[in-house]
N, C-alpha and C positions, 0 to 999 in steps of 0.2 A: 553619088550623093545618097544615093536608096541605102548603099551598103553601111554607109557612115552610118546613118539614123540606126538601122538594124542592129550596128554595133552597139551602138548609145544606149539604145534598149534592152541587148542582152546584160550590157554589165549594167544597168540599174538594176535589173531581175537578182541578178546575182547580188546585189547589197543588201538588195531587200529580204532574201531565203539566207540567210550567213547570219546572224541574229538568232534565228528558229533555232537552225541546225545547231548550232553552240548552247544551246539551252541544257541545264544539267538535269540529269532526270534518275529517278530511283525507283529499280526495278525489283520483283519477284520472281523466280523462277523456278519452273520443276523439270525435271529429264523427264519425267511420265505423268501424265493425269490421272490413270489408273495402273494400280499396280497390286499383285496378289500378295497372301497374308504375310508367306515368308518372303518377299520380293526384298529390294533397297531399294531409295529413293532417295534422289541428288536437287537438294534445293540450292538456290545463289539468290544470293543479297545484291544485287550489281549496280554502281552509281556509274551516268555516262557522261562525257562531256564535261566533268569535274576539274577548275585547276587544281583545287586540293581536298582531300577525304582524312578530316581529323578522325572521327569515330565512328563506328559500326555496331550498333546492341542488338544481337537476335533477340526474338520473340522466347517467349515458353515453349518449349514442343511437347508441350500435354498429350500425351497418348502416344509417344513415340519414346525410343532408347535411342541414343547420337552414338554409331558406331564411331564415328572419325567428322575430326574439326573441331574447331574452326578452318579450314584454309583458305592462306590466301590467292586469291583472282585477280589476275591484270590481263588486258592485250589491245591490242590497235589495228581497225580496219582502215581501209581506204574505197570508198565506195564513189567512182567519176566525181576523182580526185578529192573528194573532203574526207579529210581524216576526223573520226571518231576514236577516243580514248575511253575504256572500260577498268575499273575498278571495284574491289571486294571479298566475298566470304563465300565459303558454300559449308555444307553441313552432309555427310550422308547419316540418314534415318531408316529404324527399320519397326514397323507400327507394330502396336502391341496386340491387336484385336480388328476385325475386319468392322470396316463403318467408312459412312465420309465423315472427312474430318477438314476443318480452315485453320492452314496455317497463317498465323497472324503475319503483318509485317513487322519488318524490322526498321529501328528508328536511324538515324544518322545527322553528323554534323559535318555540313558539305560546304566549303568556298564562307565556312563561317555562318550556316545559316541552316535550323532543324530541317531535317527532311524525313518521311515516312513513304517506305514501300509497301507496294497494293498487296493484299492477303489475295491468296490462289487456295483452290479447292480441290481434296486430293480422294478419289474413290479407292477404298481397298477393298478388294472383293474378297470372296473364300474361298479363289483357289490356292492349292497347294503348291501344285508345278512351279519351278521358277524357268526361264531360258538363258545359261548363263549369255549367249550372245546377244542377249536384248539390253538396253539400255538400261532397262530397268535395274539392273545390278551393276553399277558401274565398279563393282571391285569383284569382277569379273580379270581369274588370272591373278589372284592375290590373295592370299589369307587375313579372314577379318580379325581384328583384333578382338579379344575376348570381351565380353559386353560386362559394363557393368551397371548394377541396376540404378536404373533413372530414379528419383525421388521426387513424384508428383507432389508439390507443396499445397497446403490445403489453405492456403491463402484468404480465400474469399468464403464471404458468408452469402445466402440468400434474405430477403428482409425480415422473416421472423425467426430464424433458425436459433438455434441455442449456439451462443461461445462455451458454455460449459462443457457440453457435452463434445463438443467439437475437440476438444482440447482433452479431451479426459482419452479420446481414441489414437489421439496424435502424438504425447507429448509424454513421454515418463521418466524417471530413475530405474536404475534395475541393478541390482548386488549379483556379479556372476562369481561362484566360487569354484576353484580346481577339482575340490574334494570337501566333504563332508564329517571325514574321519581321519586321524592320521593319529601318530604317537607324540608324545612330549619332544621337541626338539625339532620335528619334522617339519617343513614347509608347507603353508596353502598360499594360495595367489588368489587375492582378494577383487575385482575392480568392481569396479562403481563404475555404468554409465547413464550418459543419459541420449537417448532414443527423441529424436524428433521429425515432423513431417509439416510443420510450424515455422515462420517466421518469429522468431525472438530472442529476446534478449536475458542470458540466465545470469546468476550470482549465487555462489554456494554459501549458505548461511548456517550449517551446522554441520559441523567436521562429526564421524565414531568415533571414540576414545581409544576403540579396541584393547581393553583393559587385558591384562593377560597374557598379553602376547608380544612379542620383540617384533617392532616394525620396523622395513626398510625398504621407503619408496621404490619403485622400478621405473619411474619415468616421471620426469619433469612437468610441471604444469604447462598445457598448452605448447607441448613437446611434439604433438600428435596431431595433424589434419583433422577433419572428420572424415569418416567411411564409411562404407554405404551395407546396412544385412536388410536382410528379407524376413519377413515374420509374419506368418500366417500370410502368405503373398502377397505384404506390404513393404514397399522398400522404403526405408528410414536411414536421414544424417546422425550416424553415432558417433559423439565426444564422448573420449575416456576421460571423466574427470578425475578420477585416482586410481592407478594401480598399484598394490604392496604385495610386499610376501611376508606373512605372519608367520612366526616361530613361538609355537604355543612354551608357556613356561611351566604350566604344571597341568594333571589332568583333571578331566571333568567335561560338563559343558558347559558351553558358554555363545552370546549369543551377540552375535557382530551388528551394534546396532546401523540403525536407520540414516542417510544422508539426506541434509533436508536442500533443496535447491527453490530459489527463488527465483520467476517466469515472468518477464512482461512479453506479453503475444500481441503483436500488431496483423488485423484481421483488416479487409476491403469489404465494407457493411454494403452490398447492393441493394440498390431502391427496387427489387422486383423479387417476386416469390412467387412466377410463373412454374409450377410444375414441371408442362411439358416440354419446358428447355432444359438442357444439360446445362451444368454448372460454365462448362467450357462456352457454350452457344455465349450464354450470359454475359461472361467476362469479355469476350469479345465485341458483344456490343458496346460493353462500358470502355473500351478501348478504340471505339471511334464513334463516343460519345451519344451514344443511342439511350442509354441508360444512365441515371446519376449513381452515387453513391460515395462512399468517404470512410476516412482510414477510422480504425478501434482498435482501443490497447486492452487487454485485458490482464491482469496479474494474479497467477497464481502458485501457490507451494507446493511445489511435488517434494516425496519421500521415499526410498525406495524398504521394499520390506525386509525384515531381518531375516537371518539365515542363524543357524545353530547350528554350532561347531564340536563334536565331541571329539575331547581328545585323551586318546588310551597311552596307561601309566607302561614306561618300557617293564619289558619281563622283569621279573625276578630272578628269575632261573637261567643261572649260569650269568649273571653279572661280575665280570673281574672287581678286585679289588681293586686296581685302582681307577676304575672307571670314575667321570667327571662332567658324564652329561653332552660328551661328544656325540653328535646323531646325523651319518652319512656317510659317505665313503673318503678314505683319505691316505697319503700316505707319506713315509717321516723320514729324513735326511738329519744327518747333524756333522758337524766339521771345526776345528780350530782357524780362526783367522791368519792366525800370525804362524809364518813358516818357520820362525827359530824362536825358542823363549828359554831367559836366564833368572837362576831363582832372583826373587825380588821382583820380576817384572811381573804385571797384569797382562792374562791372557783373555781371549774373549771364543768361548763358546758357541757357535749358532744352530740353532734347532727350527728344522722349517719343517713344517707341517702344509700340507697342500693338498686340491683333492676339492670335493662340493658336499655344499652343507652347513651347518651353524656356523660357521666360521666365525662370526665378533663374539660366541659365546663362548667359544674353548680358550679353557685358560692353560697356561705355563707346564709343560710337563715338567715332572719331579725328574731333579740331577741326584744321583746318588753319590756326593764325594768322595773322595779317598779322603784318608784323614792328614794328609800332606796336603793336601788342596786347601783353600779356602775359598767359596762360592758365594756370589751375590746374587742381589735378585733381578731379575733377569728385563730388559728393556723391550716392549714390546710392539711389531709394526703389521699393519694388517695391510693385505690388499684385495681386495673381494669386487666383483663384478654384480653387483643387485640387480641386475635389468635381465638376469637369467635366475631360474627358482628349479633346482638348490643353486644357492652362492657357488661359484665357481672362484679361486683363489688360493690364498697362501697363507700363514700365519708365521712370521718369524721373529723368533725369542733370541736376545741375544744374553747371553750368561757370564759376566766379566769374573776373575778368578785369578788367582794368585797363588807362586808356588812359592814355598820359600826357600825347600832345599834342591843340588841338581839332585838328577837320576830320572828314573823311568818311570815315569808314571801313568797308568793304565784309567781311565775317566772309563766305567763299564757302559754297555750298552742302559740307552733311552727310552722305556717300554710307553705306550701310549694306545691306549680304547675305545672304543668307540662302536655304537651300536648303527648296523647296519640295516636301514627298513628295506630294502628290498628285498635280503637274502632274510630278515627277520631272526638275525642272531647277532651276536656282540660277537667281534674281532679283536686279538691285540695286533700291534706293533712294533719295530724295535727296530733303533741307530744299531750299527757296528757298534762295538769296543773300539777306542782310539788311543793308540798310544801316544805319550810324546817323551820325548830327549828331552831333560829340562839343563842346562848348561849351567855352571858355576856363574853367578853372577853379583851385585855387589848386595852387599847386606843390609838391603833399604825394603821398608815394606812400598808397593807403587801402589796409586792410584788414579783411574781413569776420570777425567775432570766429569763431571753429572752423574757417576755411576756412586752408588752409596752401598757400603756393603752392611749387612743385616744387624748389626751392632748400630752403624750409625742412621740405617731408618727406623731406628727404635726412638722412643720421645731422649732428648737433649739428656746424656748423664751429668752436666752441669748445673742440670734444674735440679737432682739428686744432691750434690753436692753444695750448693745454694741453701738447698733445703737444711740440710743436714747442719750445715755450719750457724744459721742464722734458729738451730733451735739449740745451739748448743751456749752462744750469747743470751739465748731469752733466760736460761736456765741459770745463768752463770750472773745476771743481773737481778734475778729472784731472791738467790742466795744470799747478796751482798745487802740488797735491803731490808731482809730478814734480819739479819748480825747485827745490822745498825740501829732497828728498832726496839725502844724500852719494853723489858719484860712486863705486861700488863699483869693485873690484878686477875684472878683465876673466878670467872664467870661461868655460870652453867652454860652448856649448847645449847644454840639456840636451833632446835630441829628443822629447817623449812624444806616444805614440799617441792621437789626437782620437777620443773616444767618440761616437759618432751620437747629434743633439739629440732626444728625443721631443717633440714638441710638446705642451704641455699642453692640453685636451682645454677649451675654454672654453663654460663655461656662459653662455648668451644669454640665457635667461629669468629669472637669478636675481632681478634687481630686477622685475620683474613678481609672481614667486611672493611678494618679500616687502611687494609694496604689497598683493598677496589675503591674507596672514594678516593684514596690518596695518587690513583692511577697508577701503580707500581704492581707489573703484573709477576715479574721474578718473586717477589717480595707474598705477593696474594698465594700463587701456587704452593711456595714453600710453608706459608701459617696452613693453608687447607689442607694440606699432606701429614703436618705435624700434630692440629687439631683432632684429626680423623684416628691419627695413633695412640694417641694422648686418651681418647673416648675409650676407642676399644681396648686398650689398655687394663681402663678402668671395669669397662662393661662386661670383659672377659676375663678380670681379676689374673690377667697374661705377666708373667717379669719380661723384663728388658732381650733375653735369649729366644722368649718364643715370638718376639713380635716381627714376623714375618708373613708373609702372603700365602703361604703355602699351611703354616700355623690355624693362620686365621680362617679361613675359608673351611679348613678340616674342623673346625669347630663350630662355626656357623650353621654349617649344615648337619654335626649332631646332634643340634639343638633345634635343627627343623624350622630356620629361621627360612623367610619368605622369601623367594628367589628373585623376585623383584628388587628387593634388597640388594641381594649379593653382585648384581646385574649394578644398581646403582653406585655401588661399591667400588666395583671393577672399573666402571668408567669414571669414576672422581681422579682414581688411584693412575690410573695411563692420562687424564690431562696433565695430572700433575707431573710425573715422567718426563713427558714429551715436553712440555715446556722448557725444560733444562736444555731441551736443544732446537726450540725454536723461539726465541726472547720475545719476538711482539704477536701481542694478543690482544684484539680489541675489548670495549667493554662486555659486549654483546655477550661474548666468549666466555670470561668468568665470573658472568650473572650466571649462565647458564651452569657451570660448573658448582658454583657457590649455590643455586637452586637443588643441584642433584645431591648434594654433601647436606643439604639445611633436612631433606627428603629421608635421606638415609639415617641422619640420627636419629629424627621423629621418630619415624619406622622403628628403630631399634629401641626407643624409651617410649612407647606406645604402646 
């Protein structure tokens, strides 16, 4: 009977202690209490007795760099027979300066319900020596990974301290440039960052214009992490907010303005401005609630300062003639497409240029035809890599041509220049000579559908014809009502003073604007191509033979027009091209175009 009851007794003991033991508990832990300046030191987050562990948030390790972790922590004892289940995190730390220091806890949502781990106190002394066999170094037998700098956030204010000035030491823009100086044509690499040690929130409210210069992004917006530099042995989160590579267009100096960025900074205002506490002491009281205090936003404009750029005009001396503004290294292939060709057919030329450097600025090298050839003007496709400074790439011209009789005919060598800033001299270049076989073939002149030979991108000779016939009626209907009217009575003249004609002010782009409302984008690129010819035409008092690309641009710049110009020229001229062989074009698209065409006449009647 004794033994029964005894029984009774132990298993009630045991229902009663089963309860406890299952209790889920959230723990702190360190491998070492103290540990020396170069030491590691292994903390764990550990929840016990959990059926389930949603989250885990460590603390700040203010005064510490996190060599390694988060990882994760599981395992299972059995201690006379009750099993215990462990779960969680650890972190190795290696302190930046000898002091004691309290690591905070860490928060957690446990079985669905907030849980906070105890802070522990960690003494770093000054000694040097480390023992790899001690605990203290648990990556002991392992190479640490390379540290990278922690970024203590300056988060919290004390109660009278300045937001201004807090923020004025934390928080900037900064214009980093490659170089200083370089020559017309040459690359700099511009970026814009912005440097913080702050909690907030930016928004960029004034782009540079960077006048002057040919821009071409090198990295996408928010393409880029943040990263961590050190400056004046403060580590800061830097966002690149733009990086480009300028290609100055003519020389002089010039000065890369200001980025303006706009800051709301949310700061933790504490109700205490005890001195003798560290900022750290502080915040950890306010984190278990010793101390009040409450969030502040503050807004402010940073800008970062300009930089001046001076850029030197290329030599003089020893410039080829046919140089064109090419500036870098590069070098020139050219080849026939087609492996047989009979007279009457269209052949196609292609000339690739490849190599780093201006690349979207080099235009078309000059073909020098036989006089058996006929050449057109040449279709152009770029392929350039912007996210490296110089452009790395290709430029390929393709040259459609027509023979008309057989026999042999020799297309001479491709010469092509270009000024070299490293070696600081101008280089030419040069295609083979290319023969070809040309075969008897039928007596039709061919053309290649989108390719327009230099006759026919001249303005419409129908509009000539038009013209001409409808003045030859005006004249012919003058005369008839002259004949038919009564010879008047012989009156003195009557002298009147000739008023000066204004010329009426003609719009060149109308038929273009009204193929873009009418969404007809085949129809918008052909008025804008036509227009543009139609202008210079007139502007360069050109006939119908010279109006070609190669014409025009040798004239523009005899006359020392603005490079900016010929640049927006160049690009009206390849959308309008490339469109023949790619039909849909949003609106987007030839606003834009129709903007740089509206740009370019201004420019040119300005």
């Amino acid at each position: 009977m004794c033994k029964q009851w005894s029984f009774l007794w132990f298993f009630l003991l045991l229902l009663s202690v089963r309860p406890v033991c299952a209790q889920a508990k959230f723990v702190t832990q360190l491998s070492e209490k103290e540990i020396g300046k170069n030491d590691y030191v292994e903390v764990q987050f550990m929840v016990q007795n959990a059926t389930s562990v949603e989250s885990i948030t460590p603390p700040p390790f203010t005064g510490f760099s996190v060599v390694s972790g988060p990882m994760q922590q599981s395992g299972m004892s059995v201690v006379n027979g009750a099993v215990s289940k462990s779960e969680g995190i650890s972190y190795v730390l290696k302190p930046h300066a000898p002091g004691t220091y309290t690591i905070a806890g860490a928060s957690a949502l446990v079985d669905g319900k907030p849980m906070r781990s105890n802070n522990v106190r960690l003494v770093v002394n000054n000694s040097t020596s480390t023992h790899p066999s001690s605990p203290a170094n648990p990556l002991y037998g392992f190479n640490a990974p390379e540290e990278e700098p922690v970024v203590d956030e300056e988060f919290a204010l004390r109660k009278n301290e300045s937001a201004a000035a807090h923020i004025r030491d934390n928080l900037f823009v900064k214009l980093e440039v490659s170089k200083t100086s370089c020559y017309v044509g040459e690359p700099i690499v511009a970026t814009y960052k912005l440097y913080s040690r702050l909690r907030s929130e930016s928004r960029i409210t004034k782009r540079p214009s960077l006048a002057n210069f040919s821009v071409y992004d090198m990295i996408q917006p928010d393409a880029l992490g943040p990263s961590r530099e050190v400056l004046k042995g403060k580590a800061y989160n830097v966002h690149v907010v733009r990086k480009v590579q300028l290609y100055p267009l003519q020389d002089g100096s010039f000065e890369l303005e200001p980025m303006e960025v706009d800051n709301t900074v949310g700061f933790l205002r504490l109700e205490e401005d005890n001195s003798r506490y560290s900022m750290q002491q502080l915040v950890d009281a306010y984190m278990n609630g010793v101390i009040g205090g409450h969030q502040e936003d503050q807004k402010v404009t940073l800008s970062s300062k300009p930089v001046t750029i001076t850029v030197k005009p290329l030599p003089a001396a020893g410039k080829p003639d046919g140089f064109d503004g090419a500036v870098g290294k590069f070098s020139i292939r050219a080849d026939v497409l087609e492996k047989q060709l009979s007279s009457g057919e269209t052949g196609n030329l292609q000339i690739v240029l490849e190599g780093d450097g201006n690349i979207p600025l080099i235009n078309a090298p000059s073909v020098s035809w036989p006089a058996a050839v006929e050449g057109f003007e040449p279709i152009v496709k770029e392929n350039a890599d912007h996210t490296v400074a110089p452009m790395h790439g290709n430029k390929v011209f393709t040259y459609s041509f027509s023979v008309q009789n057989p026999g042999v005919v020799t297309i001479p060598p491709v010469s092509f220049s270009y000024f070299d800033p490293a070696a600081n001299a101008y280089k030419t270049i040069q295609t083979d000579a290319i023969l070809l076989n040309v075969k008897k073939g039928k007596a039709r002149r061919a053309s290649k559908p989108g390719i327009v030979a230099k006759e026919a991108s001249s303005p419409d000779k129908w509009l000539y014809a038009g013209a001409a016939t409808l003045f030859v009626l005006v004249v012919l209907a003058a005369f008839f009502l002259l004949k038919r009217k009564k010879p008047a009575k012989s009156v003195a003249p009557v002298v009147q003073e000739s008023l000066p004609v204004i010329p009426e002010k003609v719009d060149w782009l109308a038929a273009a604007r009204a193929s873009l409302a009418a969404g007809e984008s085949q129809a918008f690129y052909r008025h804008t191509e036509k227009a543009l010819w139609n202008f210079l035409s007139e502007k360069l008092s050109l006939n119908a033979s010279q109006l070609n690309k190669t014409e025009v641009s040798r004239l523009l710049q005899s006359r020392d027009t603005n490079p900016l110009l010929l640049v927006l020229l160049e690009e009206v001229m390849n959308d309008c091209q490339l469109a023949l062989y790619t039909p849909d074009h949003s609106e987007q698209d030839m606003r834009i175009t129709l903007s740089k065409a509206e740009q370019f006449i201004a420019g040119m009647e300005g």
